[in-house]
C-alpha positions in Angstrom: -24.3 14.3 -28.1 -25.0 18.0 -27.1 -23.6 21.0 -28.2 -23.6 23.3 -24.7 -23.8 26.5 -26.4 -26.2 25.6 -29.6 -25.1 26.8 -33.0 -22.3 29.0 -32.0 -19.2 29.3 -33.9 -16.9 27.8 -31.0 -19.3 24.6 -30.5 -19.3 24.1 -34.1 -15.9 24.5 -34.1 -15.8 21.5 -31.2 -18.2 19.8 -33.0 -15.6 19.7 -36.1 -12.9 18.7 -34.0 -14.4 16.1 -32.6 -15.3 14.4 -35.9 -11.2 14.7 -36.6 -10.5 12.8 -33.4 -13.1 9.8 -34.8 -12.0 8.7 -37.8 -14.7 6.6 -40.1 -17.5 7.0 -38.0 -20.8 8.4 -38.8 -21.5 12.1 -37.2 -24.5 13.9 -37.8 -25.3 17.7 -38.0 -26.6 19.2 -34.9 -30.3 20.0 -35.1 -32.0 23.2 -34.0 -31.0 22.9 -30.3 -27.8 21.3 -30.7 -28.4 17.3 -30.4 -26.7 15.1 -32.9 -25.9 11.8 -33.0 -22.1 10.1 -33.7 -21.7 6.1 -35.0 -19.0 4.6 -34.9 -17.7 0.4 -35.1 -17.5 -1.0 -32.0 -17.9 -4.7 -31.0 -20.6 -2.9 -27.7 -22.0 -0.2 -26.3 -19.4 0.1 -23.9 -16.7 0.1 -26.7 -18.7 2.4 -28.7 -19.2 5.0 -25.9 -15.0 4.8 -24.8 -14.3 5.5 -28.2 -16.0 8.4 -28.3 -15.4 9.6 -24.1 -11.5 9.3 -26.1 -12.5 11.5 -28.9 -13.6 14.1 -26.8 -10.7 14.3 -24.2 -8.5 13.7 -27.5 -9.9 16.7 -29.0 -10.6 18.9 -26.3 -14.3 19.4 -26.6 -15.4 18.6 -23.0 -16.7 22.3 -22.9 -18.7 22.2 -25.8 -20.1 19.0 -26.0 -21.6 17.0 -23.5 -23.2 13.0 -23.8 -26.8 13.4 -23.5 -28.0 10.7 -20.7 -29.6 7.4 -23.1 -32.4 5.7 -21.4 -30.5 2.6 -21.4 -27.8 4.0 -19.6 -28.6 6.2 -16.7 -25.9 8.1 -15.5 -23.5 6.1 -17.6 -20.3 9.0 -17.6 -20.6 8.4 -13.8 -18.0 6.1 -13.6 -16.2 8.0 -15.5 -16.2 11.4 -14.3 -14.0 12.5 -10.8 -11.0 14.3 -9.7 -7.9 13.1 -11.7 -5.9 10.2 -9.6 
């Protein structure tokens, strides 16, 4: 994960929330340009990734924090990103 803004109150802020909105799992502190890293149970990647896209339209960080793009999974928000309906 990314924080878009670095280490500015508001992103830290969204950075809290977020960990509110993903109970039990694992989230790191952001390092000096704003990566850090969230692990959570999940029986696969794909659960593991919709629990977290859920966390962050739960807790209204989509602003602040952004998935950074894995190796393993180019362009993996894709599918997931569009206009509503």
């Amino acid at each position: 994960m990314l924080l878009l803004h670095g280490d500015t109150p508001r992103d830290l802020e969204a950075r809290s929330r977020l960990a509110e909105a993903l109970p039990g799992a694992a989230v790191s502190e952001p390092d000096e340009i704003g990566v850090f890293e969230i692990g959570v149970e999940a029986d696969d990647l794909e659960a593991a990734l919709q629990t977290v896209w859920d966390a962050v339209a739960a807790s209204g960080t989509d602003d602040q924090v952004v998935f950074l793009e894995h190796p393993e999974l180019p362009e993996h928000w894709r599918s997931r990103s569009g206009r509503p309906g």
